[in-house]
C-alpha positions as CSV (number, residue, x, y, z in Angstrom):
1,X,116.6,101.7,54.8
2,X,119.6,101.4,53.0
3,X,122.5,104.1,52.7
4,X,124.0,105.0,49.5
5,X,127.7,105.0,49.6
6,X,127.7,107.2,46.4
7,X,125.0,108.8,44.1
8,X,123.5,106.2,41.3
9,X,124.7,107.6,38.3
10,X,128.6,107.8,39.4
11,X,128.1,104.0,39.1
12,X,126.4,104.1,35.7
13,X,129.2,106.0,33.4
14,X,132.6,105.0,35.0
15,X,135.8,106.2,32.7
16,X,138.1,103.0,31.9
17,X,141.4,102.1,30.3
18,X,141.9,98.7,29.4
19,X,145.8,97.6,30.6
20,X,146.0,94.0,29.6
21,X,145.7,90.1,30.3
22,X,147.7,89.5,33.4
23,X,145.7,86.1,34.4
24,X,144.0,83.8,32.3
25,X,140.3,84.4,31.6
26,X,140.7,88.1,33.0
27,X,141.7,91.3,31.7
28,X,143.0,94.0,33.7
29,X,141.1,97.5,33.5
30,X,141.6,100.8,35.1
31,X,139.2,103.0,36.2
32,X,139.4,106.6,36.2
33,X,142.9,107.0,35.3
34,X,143.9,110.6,35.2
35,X,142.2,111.8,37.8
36,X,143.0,112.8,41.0
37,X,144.8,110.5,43.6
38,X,143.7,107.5,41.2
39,X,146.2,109.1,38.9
40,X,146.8,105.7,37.4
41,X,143.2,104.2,37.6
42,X,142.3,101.9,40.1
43,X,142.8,98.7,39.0
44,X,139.9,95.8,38.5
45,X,140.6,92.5,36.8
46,X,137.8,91.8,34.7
47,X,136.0,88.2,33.3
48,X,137.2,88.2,29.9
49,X,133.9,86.8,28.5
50,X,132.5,90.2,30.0
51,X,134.2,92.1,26.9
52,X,132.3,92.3,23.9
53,X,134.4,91.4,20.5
54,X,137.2,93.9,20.1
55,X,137.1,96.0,23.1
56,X,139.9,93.4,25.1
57,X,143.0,95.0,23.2
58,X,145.5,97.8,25.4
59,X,144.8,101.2,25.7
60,X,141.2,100.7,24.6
61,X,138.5,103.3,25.9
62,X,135.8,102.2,28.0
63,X,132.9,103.1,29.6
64,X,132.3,100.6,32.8
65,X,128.7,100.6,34.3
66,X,129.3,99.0,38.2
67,X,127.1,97.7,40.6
68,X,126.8,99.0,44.6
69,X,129.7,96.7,45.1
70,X,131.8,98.2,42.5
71,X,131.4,95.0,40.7
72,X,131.5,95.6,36.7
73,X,127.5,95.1,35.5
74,X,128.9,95.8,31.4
75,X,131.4,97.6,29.8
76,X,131.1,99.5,26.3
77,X,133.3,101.4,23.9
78,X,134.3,105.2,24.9
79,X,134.3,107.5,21.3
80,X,137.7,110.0,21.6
């Protein structure tokens, strides 16, 4: 049997920022900024081909779905 580090549905709505292109073909996101000792997000460079049109620009609002390994699974747009 396997143990779950944390509770399925933590993984399924994650809060994200995006911050920018710092590499080629990747685009930096932070998760959870705001909150708690991950004041500024925890950082996670991203595939850029995992962004759907228009959702790769600064300051953009996501919502990050990750697997067990806290690998991002898909990414969609956050309404303020």
């Amino acid at each position: 049997m396997i143990e779950e580090k944390y509770p399925a549905d933590w993984l399924k709505k994650v809060p994200a920022v995006v911050f920018g292109s710092l590499t080629k073909g990747e685009i930096r996101i932070h998760l959870h900024s705001g909150n708690g000792l991950a004041d500024g997000g925890a950082p996670r460079d991203v595939p850029a081909g995992k962004f759907p049109a228009g959702l790769h620009m600064p300051n953009t609002l996501l919502w990050v779905e990750l697997d067990e390994a806290m690998n991002v699974v898909s990414l969609w747009k956050r309404d303020t």
